[in-house]
N, C-alpha and C positions, 0 to 999 in steps of 0.2 A: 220776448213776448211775455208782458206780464199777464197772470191768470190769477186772479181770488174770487172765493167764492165767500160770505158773510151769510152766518146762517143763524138761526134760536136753537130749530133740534135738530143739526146735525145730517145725518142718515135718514131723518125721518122725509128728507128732501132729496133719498138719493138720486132718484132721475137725474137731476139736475150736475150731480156729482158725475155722472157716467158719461155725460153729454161731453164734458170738458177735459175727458183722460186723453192721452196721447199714444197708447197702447192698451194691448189686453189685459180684463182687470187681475189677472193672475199673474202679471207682470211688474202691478204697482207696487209700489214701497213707501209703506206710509210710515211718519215717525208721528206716533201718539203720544200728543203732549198732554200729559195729565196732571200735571201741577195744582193745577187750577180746583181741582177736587179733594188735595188735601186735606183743607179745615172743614169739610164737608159730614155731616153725618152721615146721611143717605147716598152712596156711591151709584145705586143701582143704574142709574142712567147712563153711567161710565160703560160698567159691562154690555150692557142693551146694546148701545151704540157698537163697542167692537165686536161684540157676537154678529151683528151685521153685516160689518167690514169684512168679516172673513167668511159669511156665509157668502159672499159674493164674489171671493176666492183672493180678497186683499190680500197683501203681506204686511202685517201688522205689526209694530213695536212700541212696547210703550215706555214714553223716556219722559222722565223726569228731570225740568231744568236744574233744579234748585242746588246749589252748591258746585255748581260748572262753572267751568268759564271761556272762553270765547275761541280758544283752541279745543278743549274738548268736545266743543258744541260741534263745530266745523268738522269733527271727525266721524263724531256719530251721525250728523246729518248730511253727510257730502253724497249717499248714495240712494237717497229719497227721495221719490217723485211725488209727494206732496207730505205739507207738515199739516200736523190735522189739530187745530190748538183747542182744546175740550172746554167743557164749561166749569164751572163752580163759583169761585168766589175772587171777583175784580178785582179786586184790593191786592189780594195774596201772589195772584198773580204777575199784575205789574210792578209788585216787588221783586220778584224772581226775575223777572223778564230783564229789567237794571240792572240788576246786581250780577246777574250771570253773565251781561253781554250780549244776549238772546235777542234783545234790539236792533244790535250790529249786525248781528250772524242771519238773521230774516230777511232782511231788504236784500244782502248777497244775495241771498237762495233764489228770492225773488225776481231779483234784476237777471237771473241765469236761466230761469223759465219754470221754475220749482212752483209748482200750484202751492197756493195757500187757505186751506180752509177753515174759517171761525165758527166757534159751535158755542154762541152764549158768550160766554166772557169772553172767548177767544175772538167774535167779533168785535166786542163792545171796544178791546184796548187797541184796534186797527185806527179806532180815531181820533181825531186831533186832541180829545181829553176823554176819561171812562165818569165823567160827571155823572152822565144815564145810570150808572150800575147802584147810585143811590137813589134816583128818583124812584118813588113809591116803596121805599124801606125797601130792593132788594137785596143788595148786599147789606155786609156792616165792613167798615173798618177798622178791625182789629190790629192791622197790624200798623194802624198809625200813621197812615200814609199821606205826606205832606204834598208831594210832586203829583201830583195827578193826569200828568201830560199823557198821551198815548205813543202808540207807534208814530201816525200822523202817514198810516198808508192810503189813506182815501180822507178827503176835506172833510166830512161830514160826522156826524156823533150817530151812536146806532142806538137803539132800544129795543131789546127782546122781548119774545114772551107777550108780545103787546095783544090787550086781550081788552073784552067786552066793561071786565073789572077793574083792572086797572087804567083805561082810556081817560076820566075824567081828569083823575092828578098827573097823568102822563102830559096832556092836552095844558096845563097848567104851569109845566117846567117847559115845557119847550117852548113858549112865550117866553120866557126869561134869559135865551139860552143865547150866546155869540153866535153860536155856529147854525148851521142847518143840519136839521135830522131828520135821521131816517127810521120810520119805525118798522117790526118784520113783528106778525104772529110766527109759530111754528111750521107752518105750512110756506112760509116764505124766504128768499135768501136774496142777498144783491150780489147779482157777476162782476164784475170789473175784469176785462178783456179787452189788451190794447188801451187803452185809456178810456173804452164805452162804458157806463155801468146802466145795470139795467136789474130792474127788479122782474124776479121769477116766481115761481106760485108752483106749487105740487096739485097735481088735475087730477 
């Protein structure tokens, strides 16, 4: 039974997160990927989020892909009931993501019944390329990044954050775009359950 959930912010959707557990939330085992917030100046939304997590009695860890590799990953992550992949900067992270083997070691976890949830960047590299993570100047790529491919867990490309201001040149790339996309405000996430996906809303 595959489960993902594709989110902007996160916790800010938890309903949605509680809806989809398999057990009591004092039971879950999350492994918090926080890669993604490294080249980051401003972290704060990292802590927000896990202050969350565990106010709602998670088991939290927060793991760092970067400099792993695909045995390592497979150890630290063999006893997590969901991988939580956080936001920050697309680029940096789809680097880490190749290089570590974290590609490989996901779809496992996946195919095994391991929930996977995207918070921001961590949605955007689920799809078939993170092209979106430069539409409207948000990311930058600093670190160079040629390969652009994503995971390729769900056909479609994501866009976060998708707001009143950013709408016009959002609305502009996704004419140009191969793929089909999906865009989420904050308040919004796509499930993918069983092969359904289905867009959800915080009420």
């Amino acid at each position: 039974m595959k489960t993902m959930l594709l989110t902007s912010a996160g916790m800010n959707i938890k309903e949605e997160i509680f809806k989809i557990l398999l057990k009591p939330m004092n039971q879950i085992k999350i492994a918090h990927i926080i890669t993604a917030s490294k080249p980051e100046k401003d972290i704060s939304y990292l802590d927000r989020d896990k202050k969350a997590m565990i106010d709602v009695g998670f088991l939290v860890e927060d793991i760092d892909i970067e400099g792993k590799n695909k045995e390592e990953l497979r150890k630290i992550l063999k006893d997590k009931d969901i991988i939580y992949v956080q936001g920050g900067n697309t680029f940096y992270l789809l680097k880490q993501i190749k290089e570590s083997g974290f590609d490989k070691v996901i779809k496992e976890l996946i195919e095994k019944g391991v929930i996977y949830i995207g918070v921001s960047a961590g949605s955007i590299i689920a799809g078939p390329t993170i092209e979106t993570a430069k539409w409207g100047g948000a990311d930058t790529n600093d670190v160079g990044l040629v390969d652009l491919d994503g995971l390729n867990l769900v056909p479609f490309l994501i866009i976060v954050h998708y707001n009143s201001k950013n709408q016009s040149i959002i609305q502009k790339q996704i004419k140009n775009s191969k793929y089909p996309v999906r865009a989420l405000t904050d308040d919004q996430a796509i499930l993918i359950k069983d092969g359904e996906v289905k867009l959800v809303e915080k009420i």
